[in-house]
C-alpha positions as CSV (number, residue, x, y, z in Angstrom):
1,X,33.3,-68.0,-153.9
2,X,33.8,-65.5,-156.8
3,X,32.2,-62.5,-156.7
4,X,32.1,-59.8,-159.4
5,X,34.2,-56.7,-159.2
6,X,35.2,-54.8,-162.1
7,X,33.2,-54.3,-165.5
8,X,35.7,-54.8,-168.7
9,X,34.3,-53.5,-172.1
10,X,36.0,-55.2,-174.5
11,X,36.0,-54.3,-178.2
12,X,37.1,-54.3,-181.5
13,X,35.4,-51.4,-183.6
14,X,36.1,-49.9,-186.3
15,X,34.2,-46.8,-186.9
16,X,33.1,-46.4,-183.3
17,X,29.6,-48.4,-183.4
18,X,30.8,-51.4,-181.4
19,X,32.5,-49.2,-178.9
20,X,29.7,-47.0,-178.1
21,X,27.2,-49.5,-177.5
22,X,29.5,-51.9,-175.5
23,X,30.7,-48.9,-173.4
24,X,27.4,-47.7,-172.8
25,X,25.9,-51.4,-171.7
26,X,29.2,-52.1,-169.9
27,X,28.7,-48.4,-168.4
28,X,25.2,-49.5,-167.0
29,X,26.2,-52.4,-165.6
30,X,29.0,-51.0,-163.8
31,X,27.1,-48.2,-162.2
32,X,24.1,-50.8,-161.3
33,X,26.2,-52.7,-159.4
34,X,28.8,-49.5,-157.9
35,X,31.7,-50.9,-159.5
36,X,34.8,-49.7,-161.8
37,X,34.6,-50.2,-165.6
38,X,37.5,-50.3,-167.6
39,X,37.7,-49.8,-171.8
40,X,39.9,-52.5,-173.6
41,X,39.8,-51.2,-177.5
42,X,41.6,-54.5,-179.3
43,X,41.3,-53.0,-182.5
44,X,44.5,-51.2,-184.2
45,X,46.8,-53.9,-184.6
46,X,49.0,-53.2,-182.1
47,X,46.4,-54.0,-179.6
48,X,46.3,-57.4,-180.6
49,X,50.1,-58.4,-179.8
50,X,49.4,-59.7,-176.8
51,X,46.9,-61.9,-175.1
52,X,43.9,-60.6,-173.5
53,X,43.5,-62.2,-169.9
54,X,40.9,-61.9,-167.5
55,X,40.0,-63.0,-164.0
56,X,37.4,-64.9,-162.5
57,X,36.4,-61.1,-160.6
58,X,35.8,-59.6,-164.2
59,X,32.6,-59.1,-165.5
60,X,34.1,-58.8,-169.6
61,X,31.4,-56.6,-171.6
62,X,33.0,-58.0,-175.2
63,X,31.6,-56.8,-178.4
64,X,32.6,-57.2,-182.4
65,X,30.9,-55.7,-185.0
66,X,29.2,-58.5,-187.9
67,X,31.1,-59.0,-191.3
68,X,29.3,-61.4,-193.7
69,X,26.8,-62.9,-190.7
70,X,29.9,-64.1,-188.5
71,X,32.5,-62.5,-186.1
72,X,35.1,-61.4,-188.1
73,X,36.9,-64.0,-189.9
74,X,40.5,-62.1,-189.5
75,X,40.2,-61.8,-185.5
76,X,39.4,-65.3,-185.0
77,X,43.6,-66.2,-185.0
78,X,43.4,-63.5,-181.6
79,X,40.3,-64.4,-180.3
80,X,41.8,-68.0,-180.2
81,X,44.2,-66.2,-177.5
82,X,42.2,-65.0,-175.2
83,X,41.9,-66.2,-171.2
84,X,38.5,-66.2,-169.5
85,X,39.7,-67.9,-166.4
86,X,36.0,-68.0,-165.2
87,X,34.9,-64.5,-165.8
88,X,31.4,-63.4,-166.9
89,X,30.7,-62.1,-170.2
90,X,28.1,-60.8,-172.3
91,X,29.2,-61.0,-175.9
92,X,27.5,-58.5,-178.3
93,X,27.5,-58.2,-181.7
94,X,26.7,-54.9,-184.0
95,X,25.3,-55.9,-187.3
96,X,24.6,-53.2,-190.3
97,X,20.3,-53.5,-190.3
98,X,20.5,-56.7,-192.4
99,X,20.6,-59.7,-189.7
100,X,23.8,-61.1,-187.6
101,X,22.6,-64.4,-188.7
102,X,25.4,-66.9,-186.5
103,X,27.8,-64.1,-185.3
104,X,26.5,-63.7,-181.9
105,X,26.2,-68.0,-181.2
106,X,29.7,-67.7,-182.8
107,X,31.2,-65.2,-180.5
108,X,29.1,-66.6,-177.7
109,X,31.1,-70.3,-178.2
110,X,34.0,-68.5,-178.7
111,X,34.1,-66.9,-175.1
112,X,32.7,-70.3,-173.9
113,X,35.9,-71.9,-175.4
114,X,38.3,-69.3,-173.9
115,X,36.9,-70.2,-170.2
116,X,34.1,-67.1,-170.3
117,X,31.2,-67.9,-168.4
118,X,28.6,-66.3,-171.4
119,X,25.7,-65.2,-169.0
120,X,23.6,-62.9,-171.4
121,X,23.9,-61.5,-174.3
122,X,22.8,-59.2,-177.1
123,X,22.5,-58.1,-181.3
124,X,22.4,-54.4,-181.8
125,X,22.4,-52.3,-184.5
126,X,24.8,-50.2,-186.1
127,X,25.3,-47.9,-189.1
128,X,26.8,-50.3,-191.6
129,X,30.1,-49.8,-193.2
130,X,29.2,-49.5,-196.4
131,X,27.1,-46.9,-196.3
132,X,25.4,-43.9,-195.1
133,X,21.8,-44.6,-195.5
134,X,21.8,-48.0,-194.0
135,X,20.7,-47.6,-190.5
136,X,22.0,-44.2,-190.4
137,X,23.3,-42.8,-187.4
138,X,22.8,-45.8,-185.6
139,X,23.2,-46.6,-182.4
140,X,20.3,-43.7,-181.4
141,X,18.7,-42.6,-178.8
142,X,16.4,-45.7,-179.0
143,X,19.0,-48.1,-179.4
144,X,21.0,-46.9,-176.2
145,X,17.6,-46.7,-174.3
146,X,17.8,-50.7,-174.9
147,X,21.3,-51.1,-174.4
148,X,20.1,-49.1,-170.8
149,X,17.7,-51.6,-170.1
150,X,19.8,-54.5,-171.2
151,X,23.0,-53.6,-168.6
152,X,20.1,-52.9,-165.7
153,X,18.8,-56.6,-166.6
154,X,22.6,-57.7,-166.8
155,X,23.5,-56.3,-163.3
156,X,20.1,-57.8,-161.9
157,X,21.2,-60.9,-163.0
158,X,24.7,-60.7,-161.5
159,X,23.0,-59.5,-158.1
160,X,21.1,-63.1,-158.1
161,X,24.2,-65.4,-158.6
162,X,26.4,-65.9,-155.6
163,X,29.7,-66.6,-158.3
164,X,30.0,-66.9,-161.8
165,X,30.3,-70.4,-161.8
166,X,26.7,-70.8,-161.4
167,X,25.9,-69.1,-164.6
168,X,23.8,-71.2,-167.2
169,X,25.3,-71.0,-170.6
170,X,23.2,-68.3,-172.4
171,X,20.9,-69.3,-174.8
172,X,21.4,-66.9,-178.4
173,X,19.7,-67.5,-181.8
174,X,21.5,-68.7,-184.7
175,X,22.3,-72.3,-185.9
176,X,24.9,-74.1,-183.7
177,X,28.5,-75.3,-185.1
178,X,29.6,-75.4,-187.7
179,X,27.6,-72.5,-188.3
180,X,26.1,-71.4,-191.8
181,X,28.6,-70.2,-194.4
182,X,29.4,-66.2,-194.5
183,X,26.9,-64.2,-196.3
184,X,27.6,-63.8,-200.2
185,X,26.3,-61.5,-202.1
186,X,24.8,-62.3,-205.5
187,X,24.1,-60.4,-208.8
188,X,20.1,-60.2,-209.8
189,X,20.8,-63.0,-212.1
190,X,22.3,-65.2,-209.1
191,X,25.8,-65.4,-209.8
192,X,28.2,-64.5,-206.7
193,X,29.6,-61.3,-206.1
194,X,32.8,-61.5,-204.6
195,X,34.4,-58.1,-203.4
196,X,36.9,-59.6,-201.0
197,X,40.1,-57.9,-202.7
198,X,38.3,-55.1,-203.4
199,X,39.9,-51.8,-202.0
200,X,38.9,-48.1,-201.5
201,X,40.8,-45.8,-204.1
202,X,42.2,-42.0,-203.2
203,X,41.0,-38.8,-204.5
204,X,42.8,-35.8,-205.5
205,X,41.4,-34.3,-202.1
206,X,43.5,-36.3,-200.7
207,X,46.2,-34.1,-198.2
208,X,48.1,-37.1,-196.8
209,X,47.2,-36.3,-193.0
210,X,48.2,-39.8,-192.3
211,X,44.7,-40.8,-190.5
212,X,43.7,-43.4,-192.7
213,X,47.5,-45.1,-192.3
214,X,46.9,-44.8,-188.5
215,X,43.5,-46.4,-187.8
216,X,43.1,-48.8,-190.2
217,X,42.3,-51.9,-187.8
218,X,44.4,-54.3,-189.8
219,X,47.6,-51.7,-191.0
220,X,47.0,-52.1,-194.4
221,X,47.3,-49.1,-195.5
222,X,50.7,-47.3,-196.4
223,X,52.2,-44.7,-193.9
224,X,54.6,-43.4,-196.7
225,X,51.9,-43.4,-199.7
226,X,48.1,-43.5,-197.9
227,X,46.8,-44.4,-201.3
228,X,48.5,-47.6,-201.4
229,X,47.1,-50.8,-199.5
230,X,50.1,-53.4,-198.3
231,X,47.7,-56.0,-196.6
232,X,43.9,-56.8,-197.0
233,X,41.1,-54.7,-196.7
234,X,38.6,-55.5,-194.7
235,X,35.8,-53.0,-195.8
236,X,35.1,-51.7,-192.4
237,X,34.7,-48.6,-193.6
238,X,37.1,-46.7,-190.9
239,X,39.4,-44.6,-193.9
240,X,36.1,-43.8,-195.5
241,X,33.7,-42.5,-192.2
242,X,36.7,-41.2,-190.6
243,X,38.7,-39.5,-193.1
244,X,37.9,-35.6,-193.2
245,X,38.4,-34.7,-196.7
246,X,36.0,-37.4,-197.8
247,X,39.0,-38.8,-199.8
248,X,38.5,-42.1,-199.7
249,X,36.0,-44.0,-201.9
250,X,34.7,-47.1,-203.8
251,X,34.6,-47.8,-207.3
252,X,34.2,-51.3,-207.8
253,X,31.2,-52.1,-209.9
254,X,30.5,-55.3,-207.7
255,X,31.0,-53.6,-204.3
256,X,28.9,-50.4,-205.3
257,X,26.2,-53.4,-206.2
258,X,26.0,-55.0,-203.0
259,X,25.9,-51.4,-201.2
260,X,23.3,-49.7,-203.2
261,X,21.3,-53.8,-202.8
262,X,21.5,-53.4,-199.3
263,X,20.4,-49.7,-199.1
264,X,17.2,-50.8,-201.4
265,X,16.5,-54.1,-199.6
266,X,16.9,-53.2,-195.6
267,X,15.1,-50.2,-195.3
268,X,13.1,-51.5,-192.1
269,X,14.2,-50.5,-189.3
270,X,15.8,-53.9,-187.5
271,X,15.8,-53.8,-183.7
272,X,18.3,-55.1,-181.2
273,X,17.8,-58.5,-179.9
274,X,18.8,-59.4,-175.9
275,X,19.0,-62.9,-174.5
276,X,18.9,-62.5,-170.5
């Protein structure tokens, strides 16, 4: 018989969203039930060298923010690494106020795959990477209020299993494997915008503080010239939010398209969603 004894909060985040609300759920939990919680941050590159394994003990808290409706495609190669080895998990996704569409069954199948045992789990909302309007300064005080009640519902729900093997599989919304295709933005005359090599350019205000080189999630950017990009860009938005001269920017006439579409065309505020 297995019973839970540590909280992991698991995440890959770029400009801090998924981190703060994992670690606040994960946080919740771990002080519902009196036990130790412990931050795994898988998202610099050299965090992802190495397998992350987990025992059947571990309650694993793992969160990813949404790219396109999905998990991101570029972790998938080290999520395909990972070792449940029986433990409980509550994926979560953070999506950007439009909709996560079939990241969180995605992530959710993934864990199931890797020998998680997926026993609730959660959408919450984030401000998106491409901007500052779109759910601005989210999460907020209402969002972790939910996140509160959601690791108090969590921990209940741990306190009424005897071991984690007796956890159903979570039910999520989205549309079972294969999935729906990522999300593509399109032009107002329908014609597919595609901003996947697109890349932030560097201003004059620039003072080569090296930030940008050292927390870019997939090392893309150079150490020796910070204005040039050596691997893909993601568009997470972590050299742009985080860099303190505001240096960083977009020109692209399709990418500034789909940002200022989004800003216009999600300006309700969406809610977190919680599967218990």
């Amino acid at each position: 018989m297995t019973k839970i004894q540590k909280v992991k909060c698991v995440f890959f985040s770029a400009t801090g969203t998924t981190k703060k609300t994992v670690t606040w759920i994960g946080k919740t939990v771990a002080d519902q039930l009196g036990l130790p919680c412990q931050d795994i941050d898988f998202t610099l590159p050299q965090n992802r060298q190495e397998p992350l394994v987990f025992q059947p003990e571990d309650l694993v808290v793992f969160g990813t923010p949404v790219i396109a409706g999905r998990v991101p495609n570029v972790l998938l190669k080290f999520l395909d690494t990972l070792q449940g080895n029986g433990a409980a998990a509550v994926p979560v996704v953070l999506f950007g106020n439009r909709n996560y569409d079939d990241a969180l069954m995605e992530l959710r199948d993934i864990l199931h795959n890797k020998g998680f045992q997926p026993m609730a789990a959660a959408a919450f909302v984030g401000e998106h990477s491409f901007s500052y309007i779109l759910a601005k300064n989210r999460p907020d005080d209402l969002d972790f209020s939910i996140a509160t009640h959601f690791g108090q519902e969590v921990a209940k729900k741990v306190q009424g299993f005897q071991n984690a093997e007796n956890y159903p599989l979570i039910e999520v919304e989205g549309v079972p494997y294969p999935y729906r295709g990522y999300y593509q933005p399109r032009d107002r005359k329908g014609n597919s915008v595609d901003i996947r090599k697109v890349k932030p350019v560097t201003s004059d205000a620039c003072v080569d503080c090296k930030l940008c080189a050292k927390i870019c999630p997939m090392g893309s950017i150079s150490y020796e010239n910070v204005s040039e990009y050596v691997g893909i860009c993601i568009k997470c938005g972590a050299c742009i939010k985080q860099c303190p001269q505001k240096a960083k920017y977009y020109t692209d006439e399709g990418y500034l398209y789909h940002q200022h579409e989004l800003e216009e065309g999600f300006t309700r505020r969406a809610e977190p969603e919680l599967f218990i």
